[in-house]
mmCIF file as Biopython writes it, N, C-alpha, C and O atoms, coordinates in Angstrom:
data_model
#
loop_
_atom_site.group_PDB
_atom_site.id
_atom_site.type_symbol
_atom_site.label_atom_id
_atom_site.label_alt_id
_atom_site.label_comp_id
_atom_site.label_asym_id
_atom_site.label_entity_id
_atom_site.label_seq_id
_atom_site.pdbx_PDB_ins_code
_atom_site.Cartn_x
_atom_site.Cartn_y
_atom_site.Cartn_z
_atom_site.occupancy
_atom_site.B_iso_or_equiv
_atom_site.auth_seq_id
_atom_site.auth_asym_id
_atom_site.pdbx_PDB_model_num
ATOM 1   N N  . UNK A ? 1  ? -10.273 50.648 17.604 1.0 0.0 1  A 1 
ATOM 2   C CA . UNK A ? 1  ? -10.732 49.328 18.023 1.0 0.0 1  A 1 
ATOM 3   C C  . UNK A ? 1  ? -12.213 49.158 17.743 1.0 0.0 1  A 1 
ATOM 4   O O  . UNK A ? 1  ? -12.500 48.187 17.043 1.0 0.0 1  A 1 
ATOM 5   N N  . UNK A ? 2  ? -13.287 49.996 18.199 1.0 0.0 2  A 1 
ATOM 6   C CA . UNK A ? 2  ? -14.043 49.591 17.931 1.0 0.0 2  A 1 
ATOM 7   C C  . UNK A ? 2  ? -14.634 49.824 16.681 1.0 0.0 2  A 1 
ATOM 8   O O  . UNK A ? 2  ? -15.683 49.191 16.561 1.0 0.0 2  A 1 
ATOM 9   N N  . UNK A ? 3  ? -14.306 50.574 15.610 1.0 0.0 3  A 1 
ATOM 10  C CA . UNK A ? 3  ? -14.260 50.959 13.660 1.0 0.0 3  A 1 
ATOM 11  C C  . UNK A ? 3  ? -13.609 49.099 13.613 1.0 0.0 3  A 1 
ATOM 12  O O  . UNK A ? 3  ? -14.102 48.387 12.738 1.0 0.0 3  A 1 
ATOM 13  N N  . UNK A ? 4  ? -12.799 48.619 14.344 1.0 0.0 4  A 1 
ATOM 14  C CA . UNK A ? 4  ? -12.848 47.375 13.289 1.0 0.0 4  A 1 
ATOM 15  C C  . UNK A ? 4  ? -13.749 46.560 13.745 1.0 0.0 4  A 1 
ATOM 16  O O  . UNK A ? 4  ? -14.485 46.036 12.909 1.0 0.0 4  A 1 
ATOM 17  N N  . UNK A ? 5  ? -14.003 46.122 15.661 1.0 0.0 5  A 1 
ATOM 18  C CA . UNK A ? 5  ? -15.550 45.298 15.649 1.0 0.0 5  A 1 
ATOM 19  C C  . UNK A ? 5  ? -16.297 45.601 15.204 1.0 0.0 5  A 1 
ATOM 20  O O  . UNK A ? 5  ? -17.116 44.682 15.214 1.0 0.0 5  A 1 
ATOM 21  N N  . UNK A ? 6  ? -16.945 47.026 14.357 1.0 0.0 6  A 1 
ATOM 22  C CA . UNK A ? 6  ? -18.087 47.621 13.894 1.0 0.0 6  A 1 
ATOM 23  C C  . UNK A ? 6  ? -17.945 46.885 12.736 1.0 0.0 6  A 1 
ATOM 24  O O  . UNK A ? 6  ? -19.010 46.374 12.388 1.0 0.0 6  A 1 
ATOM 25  N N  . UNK A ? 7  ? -16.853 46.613 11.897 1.0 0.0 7  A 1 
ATOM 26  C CA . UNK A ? 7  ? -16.472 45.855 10.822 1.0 0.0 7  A 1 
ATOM 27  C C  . UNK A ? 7  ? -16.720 44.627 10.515 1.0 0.0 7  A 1 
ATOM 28  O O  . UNK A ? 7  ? -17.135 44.288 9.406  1.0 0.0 7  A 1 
ATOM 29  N N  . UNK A ? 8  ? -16.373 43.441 11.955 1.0 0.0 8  A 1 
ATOM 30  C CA . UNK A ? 8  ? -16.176 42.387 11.527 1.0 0.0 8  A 1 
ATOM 31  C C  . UNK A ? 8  ? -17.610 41.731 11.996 1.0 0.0 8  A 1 
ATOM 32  O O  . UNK A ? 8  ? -17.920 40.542 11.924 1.0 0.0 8  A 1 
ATOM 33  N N  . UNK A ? 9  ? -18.559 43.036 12.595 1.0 0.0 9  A 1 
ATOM 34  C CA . UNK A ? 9  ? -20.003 42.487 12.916 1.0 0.0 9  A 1 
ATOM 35  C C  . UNK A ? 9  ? -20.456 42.620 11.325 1.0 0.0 9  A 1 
ATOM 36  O O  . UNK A ? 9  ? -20.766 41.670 10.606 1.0 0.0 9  A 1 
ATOM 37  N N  . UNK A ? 10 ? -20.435 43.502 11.083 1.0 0.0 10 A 1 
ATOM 38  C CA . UNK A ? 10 ? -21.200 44.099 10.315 1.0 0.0 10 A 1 
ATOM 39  C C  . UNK A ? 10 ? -20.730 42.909 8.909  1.0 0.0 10 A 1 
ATOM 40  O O  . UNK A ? 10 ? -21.671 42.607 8.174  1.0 0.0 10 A 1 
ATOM 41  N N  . UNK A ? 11 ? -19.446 42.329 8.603  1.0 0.0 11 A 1 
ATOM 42  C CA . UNK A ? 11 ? -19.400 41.049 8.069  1.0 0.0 11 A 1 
ATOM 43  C C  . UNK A ? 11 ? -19.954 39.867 8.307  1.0 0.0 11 A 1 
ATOM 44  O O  . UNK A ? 11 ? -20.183 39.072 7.396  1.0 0.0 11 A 1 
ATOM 45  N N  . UNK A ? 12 ? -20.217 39.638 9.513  1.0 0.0 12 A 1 
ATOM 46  C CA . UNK A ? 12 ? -21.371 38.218 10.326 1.0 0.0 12 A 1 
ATOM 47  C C  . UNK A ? 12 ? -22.154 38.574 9.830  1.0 0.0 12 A 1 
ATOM 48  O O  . UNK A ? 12 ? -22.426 37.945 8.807  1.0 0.0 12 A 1 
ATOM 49  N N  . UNK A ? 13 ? -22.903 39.584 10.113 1.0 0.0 13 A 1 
ATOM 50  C CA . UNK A ? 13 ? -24.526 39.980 10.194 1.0 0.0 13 A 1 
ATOM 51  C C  . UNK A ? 13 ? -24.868 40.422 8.883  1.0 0.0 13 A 1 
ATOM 52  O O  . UNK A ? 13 ? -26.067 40.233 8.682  1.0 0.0 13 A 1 
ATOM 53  N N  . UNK A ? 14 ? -24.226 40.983 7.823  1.0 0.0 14 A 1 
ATOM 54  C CA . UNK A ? 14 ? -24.620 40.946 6.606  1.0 0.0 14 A 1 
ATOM 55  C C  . UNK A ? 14 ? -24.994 39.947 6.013  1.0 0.0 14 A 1 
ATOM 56  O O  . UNK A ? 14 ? -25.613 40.303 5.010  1.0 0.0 14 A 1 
ATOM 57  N N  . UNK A ? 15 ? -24.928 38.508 6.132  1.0 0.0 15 A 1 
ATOM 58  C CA . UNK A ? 15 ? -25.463 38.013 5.359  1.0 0.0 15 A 1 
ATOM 59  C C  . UNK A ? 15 ? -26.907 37.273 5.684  1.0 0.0 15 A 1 
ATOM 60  O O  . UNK A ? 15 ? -27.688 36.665 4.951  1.0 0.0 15 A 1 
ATOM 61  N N  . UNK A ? 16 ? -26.929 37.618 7.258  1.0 0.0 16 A 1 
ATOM 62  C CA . UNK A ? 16 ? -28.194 37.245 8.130  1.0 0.0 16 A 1 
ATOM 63  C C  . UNK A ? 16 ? -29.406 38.317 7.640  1.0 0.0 16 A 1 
ATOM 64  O O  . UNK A ? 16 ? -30.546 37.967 7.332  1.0 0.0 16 A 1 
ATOM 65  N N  . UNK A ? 17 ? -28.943 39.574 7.638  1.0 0.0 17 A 1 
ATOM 66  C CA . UNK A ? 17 ? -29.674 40.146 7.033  1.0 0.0 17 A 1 
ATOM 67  C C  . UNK A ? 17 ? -30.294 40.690 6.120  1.0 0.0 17 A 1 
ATOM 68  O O  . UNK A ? 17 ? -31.304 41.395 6.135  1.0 0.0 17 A 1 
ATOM 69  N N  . UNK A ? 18 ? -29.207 40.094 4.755  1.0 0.0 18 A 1 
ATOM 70  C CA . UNK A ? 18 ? -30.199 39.854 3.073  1.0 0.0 18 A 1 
ATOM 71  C C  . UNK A ? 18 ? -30.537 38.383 3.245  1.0 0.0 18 A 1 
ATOM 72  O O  . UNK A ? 18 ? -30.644 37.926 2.107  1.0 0.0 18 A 1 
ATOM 73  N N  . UNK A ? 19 ? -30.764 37.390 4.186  1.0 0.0 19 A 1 
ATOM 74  C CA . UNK A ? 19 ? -31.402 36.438 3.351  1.0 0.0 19 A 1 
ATOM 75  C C  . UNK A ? 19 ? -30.388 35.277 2.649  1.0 0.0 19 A 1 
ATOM 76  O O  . UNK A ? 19 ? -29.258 35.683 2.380  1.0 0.0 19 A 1 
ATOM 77  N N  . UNK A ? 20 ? -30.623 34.213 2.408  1.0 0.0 20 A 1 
ATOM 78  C CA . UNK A ? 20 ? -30.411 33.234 1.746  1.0 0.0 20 A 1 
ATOM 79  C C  . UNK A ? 20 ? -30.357 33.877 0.101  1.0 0.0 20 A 1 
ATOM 80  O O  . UNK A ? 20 ? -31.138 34.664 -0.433 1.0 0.0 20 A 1 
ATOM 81  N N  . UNK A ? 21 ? -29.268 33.291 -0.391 1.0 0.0 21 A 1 
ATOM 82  C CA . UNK A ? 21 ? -29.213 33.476 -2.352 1.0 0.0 21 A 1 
ATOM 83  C C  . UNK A ? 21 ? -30.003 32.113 -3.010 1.0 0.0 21 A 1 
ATOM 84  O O  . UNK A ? 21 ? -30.360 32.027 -4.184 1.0 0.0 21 A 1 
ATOM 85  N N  . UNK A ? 22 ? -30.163 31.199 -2.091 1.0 0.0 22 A 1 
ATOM 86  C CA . UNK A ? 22 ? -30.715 29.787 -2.860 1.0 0.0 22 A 1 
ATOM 87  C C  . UNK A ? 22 ? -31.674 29.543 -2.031 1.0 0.0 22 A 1 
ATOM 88  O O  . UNK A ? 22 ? -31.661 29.984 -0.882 1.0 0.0 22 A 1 
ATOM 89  N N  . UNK A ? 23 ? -32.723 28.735 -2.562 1.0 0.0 23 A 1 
ATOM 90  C CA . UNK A ? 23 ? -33.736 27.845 -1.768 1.0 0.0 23 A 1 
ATOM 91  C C  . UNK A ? 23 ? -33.542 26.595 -1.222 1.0 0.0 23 A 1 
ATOM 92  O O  . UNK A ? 23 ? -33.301 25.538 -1.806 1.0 0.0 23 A 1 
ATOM 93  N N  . UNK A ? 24 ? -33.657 26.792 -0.175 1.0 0.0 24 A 1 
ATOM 94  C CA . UNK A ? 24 ? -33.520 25.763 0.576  1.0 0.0 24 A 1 
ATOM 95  C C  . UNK A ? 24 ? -35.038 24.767 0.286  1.0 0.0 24 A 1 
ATOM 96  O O  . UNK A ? 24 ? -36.196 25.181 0.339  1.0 0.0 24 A 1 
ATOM 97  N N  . UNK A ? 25 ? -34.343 22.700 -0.171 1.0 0.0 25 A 1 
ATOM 98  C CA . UNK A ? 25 ? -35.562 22.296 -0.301 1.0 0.0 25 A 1 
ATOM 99  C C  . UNK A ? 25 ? -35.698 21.131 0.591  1.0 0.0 25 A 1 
ATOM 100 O O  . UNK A ? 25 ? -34.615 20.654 0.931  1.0 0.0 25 A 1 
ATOM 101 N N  . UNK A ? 26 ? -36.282 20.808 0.850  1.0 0.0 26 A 1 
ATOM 102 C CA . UNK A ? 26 ? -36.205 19.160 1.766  1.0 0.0 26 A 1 
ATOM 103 C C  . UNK A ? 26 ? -35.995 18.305 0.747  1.0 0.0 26 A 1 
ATOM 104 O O  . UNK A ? 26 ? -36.292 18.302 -0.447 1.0 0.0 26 A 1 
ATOM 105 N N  . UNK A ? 27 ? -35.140 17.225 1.832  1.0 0.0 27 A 1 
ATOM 106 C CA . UNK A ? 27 ? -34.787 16.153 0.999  1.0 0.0 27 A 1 
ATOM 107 C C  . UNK A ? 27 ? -35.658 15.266 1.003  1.0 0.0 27 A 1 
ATOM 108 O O  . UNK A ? 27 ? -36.304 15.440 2.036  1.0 0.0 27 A 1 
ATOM 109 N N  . UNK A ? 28 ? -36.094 14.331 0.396  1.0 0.0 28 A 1 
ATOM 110 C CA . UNK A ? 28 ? -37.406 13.923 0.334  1.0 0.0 28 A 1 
ATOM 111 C C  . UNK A ? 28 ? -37.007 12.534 -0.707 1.0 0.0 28 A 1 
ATOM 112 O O  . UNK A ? 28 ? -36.437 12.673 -1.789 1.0 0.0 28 A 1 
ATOM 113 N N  . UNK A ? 29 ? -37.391 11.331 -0.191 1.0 0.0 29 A 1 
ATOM 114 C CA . UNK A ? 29 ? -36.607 10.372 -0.970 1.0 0.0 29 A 1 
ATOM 115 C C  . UNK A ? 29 ? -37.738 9.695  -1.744 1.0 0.0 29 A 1 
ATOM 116 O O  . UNK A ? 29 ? -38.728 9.258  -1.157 1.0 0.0 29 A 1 
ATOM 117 N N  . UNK A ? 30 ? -37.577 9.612  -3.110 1.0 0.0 30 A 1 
ATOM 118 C CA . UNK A ? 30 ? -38.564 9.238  -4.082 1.0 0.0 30 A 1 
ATOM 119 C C  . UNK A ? 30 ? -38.710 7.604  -4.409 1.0 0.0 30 A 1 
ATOM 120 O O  . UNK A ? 30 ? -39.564 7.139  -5.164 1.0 0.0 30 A 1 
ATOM 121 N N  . UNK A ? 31 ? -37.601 6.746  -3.613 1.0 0.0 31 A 1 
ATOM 122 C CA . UNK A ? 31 ? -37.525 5.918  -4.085 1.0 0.0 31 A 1 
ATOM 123 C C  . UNK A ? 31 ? -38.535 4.917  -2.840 1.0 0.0 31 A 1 
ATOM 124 O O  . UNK A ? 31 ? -39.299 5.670  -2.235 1.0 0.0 31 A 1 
ATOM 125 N N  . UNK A ? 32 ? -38.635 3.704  -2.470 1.0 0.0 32 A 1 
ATOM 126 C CA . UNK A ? 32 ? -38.863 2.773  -1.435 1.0 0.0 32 A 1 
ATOM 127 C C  . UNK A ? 32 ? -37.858 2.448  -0.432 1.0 0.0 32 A 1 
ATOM 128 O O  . UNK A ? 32 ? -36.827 2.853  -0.968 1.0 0.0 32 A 1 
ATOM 129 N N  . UNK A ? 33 ? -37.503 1.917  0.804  1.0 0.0 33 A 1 
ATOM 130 C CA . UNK A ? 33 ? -36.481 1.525  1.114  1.0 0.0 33 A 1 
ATOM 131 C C  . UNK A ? 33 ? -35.857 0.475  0.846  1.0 0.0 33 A 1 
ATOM 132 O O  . UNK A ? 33 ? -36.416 -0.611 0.692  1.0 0.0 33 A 1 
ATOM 133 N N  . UNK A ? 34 ? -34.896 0.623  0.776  1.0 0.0 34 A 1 
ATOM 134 C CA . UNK A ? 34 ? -34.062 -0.737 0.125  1.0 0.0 34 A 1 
ATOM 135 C C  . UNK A ? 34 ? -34.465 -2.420 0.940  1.0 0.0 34 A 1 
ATOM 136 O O  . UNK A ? 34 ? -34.712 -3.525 0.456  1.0 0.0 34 A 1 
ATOM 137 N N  . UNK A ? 35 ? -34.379 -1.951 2.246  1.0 0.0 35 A 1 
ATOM 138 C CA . UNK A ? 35 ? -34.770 -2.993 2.631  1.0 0.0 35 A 1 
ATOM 139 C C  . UNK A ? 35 ? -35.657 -2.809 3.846  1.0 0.0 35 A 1 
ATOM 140 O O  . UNK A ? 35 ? -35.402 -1.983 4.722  1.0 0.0 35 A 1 
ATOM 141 N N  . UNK A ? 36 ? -37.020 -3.849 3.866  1.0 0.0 36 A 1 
ATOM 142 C CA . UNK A ? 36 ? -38.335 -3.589 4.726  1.0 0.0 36 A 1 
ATOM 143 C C  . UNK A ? 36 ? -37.434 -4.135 6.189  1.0 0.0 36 A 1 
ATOM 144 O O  . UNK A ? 36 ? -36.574 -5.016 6.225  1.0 0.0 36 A 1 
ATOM 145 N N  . UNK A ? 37 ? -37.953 -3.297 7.329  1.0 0.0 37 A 1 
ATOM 146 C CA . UNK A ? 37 ? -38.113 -3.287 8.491  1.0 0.0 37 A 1 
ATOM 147 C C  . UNK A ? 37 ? -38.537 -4.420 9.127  1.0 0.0 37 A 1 
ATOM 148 O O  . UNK A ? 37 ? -39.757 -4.302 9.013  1.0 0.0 37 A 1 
ATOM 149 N N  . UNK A ? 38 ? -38.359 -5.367 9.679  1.0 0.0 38 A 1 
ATOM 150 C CA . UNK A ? 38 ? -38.927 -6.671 10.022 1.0 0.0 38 A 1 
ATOM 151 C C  . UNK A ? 38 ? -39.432 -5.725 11.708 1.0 0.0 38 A 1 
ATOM 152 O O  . UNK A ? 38 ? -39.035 -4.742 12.333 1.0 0.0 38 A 1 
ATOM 153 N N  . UNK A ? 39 ? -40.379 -6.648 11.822 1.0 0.0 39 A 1 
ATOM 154 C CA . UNK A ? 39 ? -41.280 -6.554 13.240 1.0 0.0 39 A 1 
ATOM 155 C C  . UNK A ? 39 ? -40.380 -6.830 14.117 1.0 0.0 39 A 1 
ATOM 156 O O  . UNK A ? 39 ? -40.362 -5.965 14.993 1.0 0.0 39 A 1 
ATOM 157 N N  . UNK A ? 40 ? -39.581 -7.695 14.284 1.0 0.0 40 A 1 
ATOM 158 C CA . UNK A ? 40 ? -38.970 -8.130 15.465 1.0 0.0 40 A 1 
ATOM 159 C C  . UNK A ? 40 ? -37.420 -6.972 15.618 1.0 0.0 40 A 1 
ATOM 160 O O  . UNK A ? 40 ? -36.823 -6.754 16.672 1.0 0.0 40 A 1 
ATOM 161 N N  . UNK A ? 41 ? -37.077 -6.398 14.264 1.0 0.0 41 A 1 
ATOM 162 C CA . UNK A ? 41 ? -36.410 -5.306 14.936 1.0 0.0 41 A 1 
ATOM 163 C C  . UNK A ? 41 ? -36.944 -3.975 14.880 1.0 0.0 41 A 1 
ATOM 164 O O  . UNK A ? 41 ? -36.173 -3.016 14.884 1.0 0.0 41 A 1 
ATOM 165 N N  . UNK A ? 42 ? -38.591 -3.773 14.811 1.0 0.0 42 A 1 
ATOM 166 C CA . UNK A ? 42 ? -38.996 -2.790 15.171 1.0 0.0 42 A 1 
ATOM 167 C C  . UNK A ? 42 ? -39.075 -3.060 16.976 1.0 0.0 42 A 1 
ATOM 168 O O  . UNK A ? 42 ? -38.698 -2.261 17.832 1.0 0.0 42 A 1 
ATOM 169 N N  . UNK A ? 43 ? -39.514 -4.049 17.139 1.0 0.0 43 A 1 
ATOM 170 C CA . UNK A ? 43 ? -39.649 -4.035 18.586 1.0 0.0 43 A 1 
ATOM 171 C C  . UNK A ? 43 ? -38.426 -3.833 19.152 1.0 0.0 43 A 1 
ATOM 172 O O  . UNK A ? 43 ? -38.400 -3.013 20.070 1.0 0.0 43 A 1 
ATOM 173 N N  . UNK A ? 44 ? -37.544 -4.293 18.887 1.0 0.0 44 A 1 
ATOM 174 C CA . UNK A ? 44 ? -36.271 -4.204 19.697 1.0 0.0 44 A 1 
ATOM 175 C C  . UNK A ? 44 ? -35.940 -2.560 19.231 1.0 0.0 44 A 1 
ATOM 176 O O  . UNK A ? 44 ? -35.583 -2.055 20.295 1.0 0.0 44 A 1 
ATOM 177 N N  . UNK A ? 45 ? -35.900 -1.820 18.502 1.0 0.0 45 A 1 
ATOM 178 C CA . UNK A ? 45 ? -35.408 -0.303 18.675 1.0 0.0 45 A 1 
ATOM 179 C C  . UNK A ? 45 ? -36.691 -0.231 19.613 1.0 0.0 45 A 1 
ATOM 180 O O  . UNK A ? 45 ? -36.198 0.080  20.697 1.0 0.0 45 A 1 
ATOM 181 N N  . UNK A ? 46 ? -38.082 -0.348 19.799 1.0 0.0 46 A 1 
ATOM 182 C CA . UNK A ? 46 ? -38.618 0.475  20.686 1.0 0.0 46 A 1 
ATOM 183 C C  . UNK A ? 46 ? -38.257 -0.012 21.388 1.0 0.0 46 A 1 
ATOM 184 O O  . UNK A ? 46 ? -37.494 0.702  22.040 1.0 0.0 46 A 1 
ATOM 185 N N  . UNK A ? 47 ? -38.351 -1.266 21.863 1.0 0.0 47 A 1 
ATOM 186 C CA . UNK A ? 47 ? -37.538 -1.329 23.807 1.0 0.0 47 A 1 
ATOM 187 C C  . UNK A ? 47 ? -36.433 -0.596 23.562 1.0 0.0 47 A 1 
ATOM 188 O O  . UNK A ? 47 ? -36.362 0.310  24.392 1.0 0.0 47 A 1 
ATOM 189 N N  . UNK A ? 48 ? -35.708 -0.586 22.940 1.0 0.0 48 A 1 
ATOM 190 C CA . UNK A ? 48 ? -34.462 0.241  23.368 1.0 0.0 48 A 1 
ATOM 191 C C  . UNK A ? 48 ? -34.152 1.848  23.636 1.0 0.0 48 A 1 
ATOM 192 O O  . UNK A ? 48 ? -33.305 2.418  24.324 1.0 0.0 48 A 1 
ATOM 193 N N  . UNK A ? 49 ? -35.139 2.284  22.846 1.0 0.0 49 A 1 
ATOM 194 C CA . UNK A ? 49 ? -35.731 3.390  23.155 1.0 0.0 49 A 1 
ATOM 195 C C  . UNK A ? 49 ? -36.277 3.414  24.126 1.0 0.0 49 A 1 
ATOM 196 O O  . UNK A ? 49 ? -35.932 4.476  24.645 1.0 0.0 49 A 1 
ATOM 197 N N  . UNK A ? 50 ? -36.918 2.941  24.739 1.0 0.0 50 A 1 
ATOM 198 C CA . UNK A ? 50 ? -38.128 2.657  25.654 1.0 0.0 50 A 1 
ATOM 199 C C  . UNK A ? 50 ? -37.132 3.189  27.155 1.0 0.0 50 A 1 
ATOM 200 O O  . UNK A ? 50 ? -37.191 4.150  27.921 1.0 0.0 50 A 1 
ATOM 201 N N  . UNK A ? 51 ? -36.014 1.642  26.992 1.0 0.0 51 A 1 
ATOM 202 C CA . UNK A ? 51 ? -35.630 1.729  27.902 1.0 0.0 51 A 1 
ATOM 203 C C  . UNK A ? 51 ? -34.403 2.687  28.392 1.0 0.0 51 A 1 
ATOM 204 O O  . UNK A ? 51 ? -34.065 2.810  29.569 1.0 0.0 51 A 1 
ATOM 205 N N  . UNK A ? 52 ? -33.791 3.348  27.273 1.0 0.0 52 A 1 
ATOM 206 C CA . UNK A ? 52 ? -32.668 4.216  27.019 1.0 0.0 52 A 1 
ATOM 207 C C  . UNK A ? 52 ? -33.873 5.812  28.126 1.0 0.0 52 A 1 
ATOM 208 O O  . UNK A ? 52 ? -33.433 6.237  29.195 1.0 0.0 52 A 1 
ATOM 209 N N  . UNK A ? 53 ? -34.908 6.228  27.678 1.0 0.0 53 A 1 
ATOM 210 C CA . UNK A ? 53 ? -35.757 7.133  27.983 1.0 0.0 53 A 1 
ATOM 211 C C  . UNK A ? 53 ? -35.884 6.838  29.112 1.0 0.0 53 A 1 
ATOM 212 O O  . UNK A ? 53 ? -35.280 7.496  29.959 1.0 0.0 53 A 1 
ATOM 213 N N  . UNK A ? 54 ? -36.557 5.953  29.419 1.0 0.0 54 A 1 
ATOM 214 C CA . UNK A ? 54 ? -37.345 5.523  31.559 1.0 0.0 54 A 1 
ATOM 215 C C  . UNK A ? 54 ? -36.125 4.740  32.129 1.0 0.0 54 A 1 
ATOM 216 O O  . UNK A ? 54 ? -36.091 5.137  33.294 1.0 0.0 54 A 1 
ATOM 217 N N  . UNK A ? 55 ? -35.137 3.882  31.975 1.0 0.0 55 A 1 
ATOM 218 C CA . UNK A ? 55 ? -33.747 4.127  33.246 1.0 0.0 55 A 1 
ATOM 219 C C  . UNK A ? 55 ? -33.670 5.251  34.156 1.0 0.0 55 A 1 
ATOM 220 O O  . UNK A ? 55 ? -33.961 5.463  35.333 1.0 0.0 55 A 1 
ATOM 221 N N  . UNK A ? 56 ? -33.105 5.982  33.049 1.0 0.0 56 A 1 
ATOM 222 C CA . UNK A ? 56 ? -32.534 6.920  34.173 1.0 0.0 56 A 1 
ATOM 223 C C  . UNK A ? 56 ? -33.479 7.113  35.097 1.0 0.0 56 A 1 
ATOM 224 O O  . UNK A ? 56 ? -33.247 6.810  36.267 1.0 0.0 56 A 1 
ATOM 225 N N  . UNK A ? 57 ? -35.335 7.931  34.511 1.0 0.0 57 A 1 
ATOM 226 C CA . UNK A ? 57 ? -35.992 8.694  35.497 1.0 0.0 57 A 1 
ATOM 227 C C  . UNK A ? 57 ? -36.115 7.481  36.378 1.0 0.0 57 A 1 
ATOM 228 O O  . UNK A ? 57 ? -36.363 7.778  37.546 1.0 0.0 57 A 1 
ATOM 229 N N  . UNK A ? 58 ? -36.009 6.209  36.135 1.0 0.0 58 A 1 
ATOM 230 C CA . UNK A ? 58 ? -36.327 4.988  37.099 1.0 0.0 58 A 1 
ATOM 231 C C  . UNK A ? 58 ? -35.909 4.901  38.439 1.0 0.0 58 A 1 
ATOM 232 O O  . UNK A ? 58 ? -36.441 4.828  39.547 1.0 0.0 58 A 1 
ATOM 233 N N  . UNK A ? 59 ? -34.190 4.953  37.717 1.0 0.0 59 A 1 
ATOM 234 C CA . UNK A ? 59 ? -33.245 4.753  38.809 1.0 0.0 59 A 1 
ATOM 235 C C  . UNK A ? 59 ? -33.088 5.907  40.005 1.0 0.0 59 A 1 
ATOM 236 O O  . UNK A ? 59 ? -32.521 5.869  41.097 1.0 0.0 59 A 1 
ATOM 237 N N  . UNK A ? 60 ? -34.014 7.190  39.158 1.0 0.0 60 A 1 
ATOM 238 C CA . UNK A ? 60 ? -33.573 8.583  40.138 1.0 0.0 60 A 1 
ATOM 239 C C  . UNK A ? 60 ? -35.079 8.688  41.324 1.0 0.0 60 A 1 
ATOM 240 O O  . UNK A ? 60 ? -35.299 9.274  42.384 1.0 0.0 60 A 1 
ATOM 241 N N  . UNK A ? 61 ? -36.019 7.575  40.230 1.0 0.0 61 A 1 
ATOM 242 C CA . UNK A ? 61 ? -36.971 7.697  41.565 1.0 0.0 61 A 1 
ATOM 243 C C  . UNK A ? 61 ? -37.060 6.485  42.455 1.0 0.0 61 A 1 
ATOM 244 O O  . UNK A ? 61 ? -37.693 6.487  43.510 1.0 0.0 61 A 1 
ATOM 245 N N  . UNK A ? 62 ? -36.533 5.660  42.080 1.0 0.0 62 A 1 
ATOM 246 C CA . UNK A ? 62 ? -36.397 4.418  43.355 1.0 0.0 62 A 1 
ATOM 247 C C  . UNK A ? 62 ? -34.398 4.399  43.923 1.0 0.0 62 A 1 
ATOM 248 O O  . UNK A ? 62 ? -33.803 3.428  44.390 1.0 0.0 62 A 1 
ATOM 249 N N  . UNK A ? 63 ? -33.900 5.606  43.690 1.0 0.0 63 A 1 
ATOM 250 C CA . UNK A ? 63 ? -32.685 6.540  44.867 1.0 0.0 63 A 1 
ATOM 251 C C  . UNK A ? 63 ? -33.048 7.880  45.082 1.0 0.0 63 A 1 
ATOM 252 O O  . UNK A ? 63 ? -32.281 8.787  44.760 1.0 0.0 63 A 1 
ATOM 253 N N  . UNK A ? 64 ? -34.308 8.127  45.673 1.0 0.0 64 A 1 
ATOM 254 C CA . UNK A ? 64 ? -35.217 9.523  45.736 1.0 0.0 64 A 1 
ATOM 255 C C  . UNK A ? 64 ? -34.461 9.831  47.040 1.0 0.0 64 A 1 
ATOM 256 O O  . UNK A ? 64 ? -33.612 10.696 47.254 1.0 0.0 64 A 1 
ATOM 257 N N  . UNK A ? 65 ? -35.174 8.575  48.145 1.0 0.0 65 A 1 
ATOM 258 C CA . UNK A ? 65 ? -34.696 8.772  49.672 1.0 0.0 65 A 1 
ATOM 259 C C  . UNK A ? 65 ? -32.985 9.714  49.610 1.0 0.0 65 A 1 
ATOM 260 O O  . UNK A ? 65 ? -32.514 10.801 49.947 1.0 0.0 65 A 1 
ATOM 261 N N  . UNK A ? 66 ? -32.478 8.162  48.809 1.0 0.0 66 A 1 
ATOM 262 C CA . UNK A ? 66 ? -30.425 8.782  49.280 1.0 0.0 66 A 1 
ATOM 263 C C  . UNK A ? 66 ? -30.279 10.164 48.704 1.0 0.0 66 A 1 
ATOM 264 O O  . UNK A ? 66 ? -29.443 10.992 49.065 1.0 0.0 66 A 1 
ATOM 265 N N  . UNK A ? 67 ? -31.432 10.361 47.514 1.0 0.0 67 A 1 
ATOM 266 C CA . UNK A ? 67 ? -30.958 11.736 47.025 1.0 0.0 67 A 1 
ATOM 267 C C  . UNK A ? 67 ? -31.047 13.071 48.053 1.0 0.0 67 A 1 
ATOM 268 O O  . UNK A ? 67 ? -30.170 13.872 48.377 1.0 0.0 67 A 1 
ATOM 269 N N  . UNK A ? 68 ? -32.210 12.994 48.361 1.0 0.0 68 A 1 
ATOM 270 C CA . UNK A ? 68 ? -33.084 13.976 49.483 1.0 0.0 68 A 1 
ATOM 271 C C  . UNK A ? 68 ? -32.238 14.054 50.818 1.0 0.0 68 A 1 
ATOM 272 O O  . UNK A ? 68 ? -32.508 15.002 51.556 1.0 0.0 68 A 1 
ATOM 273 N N  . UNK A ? 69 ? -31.388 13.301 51.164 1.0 0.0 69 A 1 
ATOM 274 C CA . UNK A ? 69 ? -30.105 13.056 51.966 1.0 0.0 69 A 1 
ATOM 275 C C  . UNK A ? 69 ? -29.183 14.430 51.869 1.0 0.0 69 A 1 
ATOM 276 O O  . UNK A ? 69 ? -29.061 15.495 52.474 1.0 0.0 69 A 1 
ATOM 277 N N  . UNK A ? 70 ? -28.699 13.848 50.903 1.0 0.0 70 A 1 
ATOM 278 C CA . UNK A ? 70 ? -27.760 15.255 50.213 1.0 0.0 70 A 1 
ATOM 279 C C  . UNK A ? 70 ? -27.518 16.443 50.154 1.0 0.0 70 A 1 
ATOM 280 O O  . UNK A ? 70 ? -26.648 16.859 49.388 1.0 0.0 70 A 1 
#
């Protein structure tokens, strides 16, 4: 039993331990974007972001009291 886990590690971990065969490159886009970003839906992803992020901690600090209950 354990001659074959010694085996099927030693298959995982072989290839962790030579390394990559290719280079890894970033993708990196050469062109412009197809289409420009208007202001009014930059604002709307940041509120939405905005508000997706501070809800929750919002809601958990104005139900602090009922929490501290618990």
């Amino acid at each position: 039993m354990s001659g074959l886990l010694r085996g099927v590690l030693r298959l995982r971990t072989a290839p962790v331990l030579r390394g990559s065969n290719f280079a890894q490159r970033a993708s990196i886009a050469s062109k412009p974007a197809k289409h420009a970003v208007g202001s009014v839906e930059t604002v709307i992803g940041l509120g939405l972001f905005t508000l997706v992020i501070l809800a929750p901690s919002g809601w958990i600090l104005a139900n602090l009291e009922s929490y501290k209950k618990h």
